[in-house]
C-alpha positions as CSV (number, residue, x, y, z in Angstrom):
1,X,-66.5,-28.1,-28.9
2,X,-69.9,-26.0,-29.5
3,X,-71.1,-25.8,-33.2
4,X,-70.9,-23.1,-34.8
5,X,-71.8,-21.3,-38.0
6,X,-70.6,-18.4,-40.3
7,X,-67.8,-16.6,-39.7
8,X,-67.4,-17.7,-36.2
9,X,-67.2,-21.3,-37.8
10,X,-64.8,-20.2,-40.4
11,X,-62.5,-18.0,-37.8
12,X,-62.8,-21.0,-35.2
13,X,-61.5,-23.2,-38.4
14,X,-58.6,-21.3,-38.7
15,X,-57.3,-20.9,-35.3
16,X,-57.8,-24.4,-35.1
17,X,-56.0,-25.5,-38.3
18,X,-52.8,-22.8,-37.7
19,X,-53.1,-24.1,-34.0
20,X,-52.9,-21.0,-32.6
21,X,-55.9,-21.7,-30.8
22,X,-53.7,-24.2,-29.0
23,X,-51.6,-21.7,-27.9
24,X,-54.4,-19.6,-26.6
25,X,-55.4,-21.6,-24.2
26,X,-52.1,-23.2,-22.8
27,X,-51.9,-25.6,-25.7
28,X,-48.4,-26.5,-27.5
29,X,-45.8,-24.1,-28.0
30,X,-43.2,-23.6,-31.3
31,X,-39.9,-22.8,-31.2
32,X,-38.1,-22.3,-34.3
33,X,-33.8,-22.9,-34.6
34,X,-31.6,-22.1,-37.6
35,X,-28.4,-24.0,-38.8
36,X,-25.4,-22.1,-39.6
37,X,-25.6,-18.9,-41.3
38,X,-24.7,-19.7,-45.5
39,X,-21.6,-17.5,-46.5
40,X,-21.8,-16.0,-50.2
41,X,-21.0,-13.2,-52.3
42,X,-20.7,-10.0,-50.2
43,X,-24.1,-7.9,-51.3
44,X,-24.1,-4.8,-52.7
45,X,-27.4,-2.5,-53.6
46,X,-29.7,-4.9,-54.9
47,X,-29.6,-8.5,-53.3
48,X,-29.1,-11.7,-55.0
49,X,-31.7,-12.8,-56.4
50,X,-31.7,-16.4,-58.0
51,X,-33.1,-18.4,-60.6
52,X,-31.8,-21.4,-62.9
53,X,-31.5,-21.5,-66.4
54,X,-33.3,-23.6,-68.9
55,X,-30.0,-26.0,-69.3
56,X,-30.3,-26.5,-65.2
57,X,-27.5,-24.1,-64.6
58,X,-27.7,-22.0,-61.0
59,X,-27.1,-18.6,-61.3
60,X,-27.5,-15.3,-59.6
61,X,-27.2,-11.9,-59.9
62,X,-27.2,-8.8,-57.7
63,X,-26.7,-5.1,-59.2
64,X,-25.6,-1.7,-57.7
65,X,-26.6,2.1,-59.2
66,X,-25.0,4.2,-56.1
67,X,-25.5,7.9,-56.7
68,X,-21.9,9.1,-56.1
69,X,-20.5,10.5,-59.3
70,X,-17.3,8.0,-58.9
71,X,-19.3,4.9,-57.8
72,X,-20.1,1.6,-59.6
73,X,-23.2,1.0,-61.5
74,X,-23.0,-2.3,-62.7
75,X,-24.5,-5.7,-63.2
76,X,-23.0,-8.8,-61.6
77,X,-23.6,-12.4,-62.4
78,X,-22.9,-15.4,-60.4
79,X,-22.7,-19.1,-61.2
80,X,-22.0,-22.4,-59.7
81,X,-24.3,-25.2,-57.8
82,X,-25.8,-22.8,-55.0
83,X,-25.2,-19.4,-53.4
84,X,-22.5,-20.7,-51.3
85,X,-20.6,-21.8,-54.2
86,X,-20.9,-19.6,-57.0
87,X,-18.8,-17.5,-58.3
88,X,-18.6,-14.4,-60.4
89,X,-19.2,-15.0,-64.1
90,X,-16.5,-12.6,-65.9
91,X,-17.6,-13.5,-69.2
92,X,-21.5,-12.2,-68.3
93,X,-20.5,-9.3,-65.4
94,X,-18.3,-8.0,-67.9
95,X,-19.3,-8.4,-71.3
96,X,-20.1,-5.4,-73.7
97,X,-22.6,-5.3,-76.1
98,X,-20.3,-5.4,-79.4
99,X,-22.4,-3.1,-81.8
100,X,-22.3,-0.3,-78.8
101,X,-19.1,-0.1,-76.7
102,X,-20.8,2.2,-73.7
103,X,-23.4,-0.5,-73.6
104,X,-21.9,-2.9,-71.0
105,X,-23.1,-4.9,-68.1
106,X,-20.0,-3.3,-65.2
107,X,-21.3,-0.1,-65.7
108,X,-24.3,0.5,-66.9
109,X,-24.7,4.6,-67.5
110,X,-25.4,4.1,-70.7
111,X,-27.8,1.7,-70.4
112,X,-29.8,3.4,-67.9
113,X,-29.6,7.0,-68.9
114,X,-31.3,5.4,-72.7
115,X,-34.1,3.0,-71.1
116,X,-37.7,4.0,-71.4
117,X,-37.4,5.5,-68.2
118,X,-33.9,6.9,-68.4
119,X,-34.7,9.2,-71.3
120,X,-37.4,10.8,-69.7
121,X,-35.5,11.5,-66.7
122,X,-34.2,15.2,-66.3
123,X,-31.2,16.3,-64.0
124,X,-32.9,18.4,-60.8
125,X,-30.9,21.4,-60.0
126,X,-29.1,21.3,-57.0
127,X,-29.8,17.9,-55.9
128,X,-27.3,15.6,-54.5
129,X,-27.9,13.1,-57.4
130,X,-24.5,12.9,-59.6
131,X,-27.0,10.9,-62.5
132,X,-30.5,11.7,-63.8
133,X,-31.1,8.0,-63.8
134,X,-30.3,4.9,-61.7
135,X,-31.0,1.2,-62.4
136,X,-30.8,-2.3,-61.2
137,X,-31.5,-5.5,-62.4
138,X,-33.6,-6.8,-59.6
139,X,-34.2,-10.5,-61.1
140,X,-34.3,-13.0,-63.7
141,X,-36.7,-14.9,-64.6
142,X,-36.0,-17.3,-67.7
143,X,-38.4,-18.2,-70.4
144,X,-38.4,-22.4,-70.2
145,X,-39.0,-22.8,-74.0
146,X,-36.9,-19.9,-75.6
147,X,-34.0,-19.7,-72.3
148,X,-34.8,-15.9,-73.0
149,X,-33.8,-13.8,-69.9
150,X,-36.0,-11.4,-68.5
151,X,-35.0,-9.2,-65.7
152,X,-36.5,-6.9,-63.6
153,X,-34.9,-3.4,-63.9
154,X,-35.9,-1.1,-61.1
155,X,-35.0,2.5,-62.0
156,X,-34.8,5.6,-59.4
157,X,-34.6,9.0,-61.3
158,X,-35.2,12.9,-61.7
159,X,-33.8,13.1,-58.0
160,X,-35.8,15.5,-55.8
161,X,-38.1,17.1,-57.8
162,X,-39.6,18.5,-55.4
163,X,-36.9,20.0,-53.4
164,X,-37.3,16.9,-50.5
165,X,-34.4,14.5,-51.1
166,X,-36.8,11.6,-52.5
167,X,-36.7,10.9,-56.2
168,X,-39.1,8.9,-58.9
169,X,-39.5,5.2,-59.2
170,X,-40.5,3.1,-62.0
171,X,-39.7,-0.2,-63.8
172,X,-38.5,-0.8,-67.3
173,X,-37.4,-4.6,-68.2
174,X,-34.5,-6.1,-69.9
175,X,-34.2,-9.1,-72.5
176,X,-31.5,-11.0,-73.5
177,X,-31.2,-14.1,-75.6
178,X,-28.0,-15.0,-75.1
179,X,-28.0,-15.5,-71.5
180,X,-26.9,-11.7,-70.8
181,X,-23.3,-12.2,-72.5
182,X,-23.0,-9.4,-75.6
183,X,-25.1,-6.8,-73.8
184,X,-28.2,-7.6,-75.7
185,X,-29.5,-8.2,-72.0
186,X,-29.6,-4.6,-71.9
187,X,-32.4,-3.8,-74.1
188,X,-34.6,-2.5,-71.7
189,X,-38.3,-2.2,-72.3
């Protein structure tokens, strides 16, 4: 091998240490396999997304906001030991925030249209969008000293305000410290 120095040395490095200079000139090949494809809940709008609680338990969560005027906007959580096994949590996919009856985790209008985003949203006329406001929760990430939940909450709104179809995007974020059961996970930020 010749010596050499700068960023021939540093790109020469790299090939060497990914080995794709290997495979440049007729070195070893790679072939990657995969097992099995894992069953688990069937998805809706936003993915699963997984994370573990501060007690060690598995959960997950996926969300949908579709823009039909008669289709679900809700958040769902799942629990068990893995995403094979877990199932839906009733007492977190459904539970209602008790101080606020509209405020619920299995449909989440309220929720959304009264985020920071939400209120600033405005209906567009004509558009095809049946809400000013759409949100899911697109992850959790818990606190390891308080077990607070903090979730993503990804919002679309104002549907085409400029006449093109597209809408707004933003993100807001949601709390909750009692693991997203009373629908004090909804206070969104």
């Amino acid at each position: 091998m010749v010596a050499t120095t700068g960023l021939a040395a540093v790109v020469a490095a790299a090939l060497s240490a990914t080995g794709a200079q290997a495979a440049l000139v007729g070195g070893p090949t790679f072939t990657v396999t995969v097992g099995t494809p894992a069953s688990g809940p069937a998805a809706t709008d936003t993915p699963a997304y997984p994370y573990i609680d501060k007690d060690g338990t598995y959960y997950h969560q996926q969300s949908a906001a579709l823009y039909g005027a008669d289709e679900v906007r809700k958040w769902d959580f799942y629990t068990g030991t893995n995403l094979e096994t877990a199932t839906r949590s009733t007492a977190i996919s459904d539970a209602v925030n008790p101080t606020n009856s509209l405020d619920r985790n299995n449909d989440t209008t309220w929720r959304c249209n009264n985020s920071p985003t939400g209120v600033t949203a405005t209906d567009v006329a004509g558009d095809s969008y049946s809400q000013k406001n759409f949100c899911d929760l697109a992850g959790v990430w818990v606190d390891p000293d308080s077990g607070d939940w903090y979730g993503l909450v990804h919002n679309e709104f104002t549907g085409s305000p400029f006449g093109d179809g597209s809408h707004f995007d933003a993100i807001d974020y949601a709390v909750s410290s009692d693991r997203a059961r009373r629908g004090r996970s909804a206070t969104t930020r």
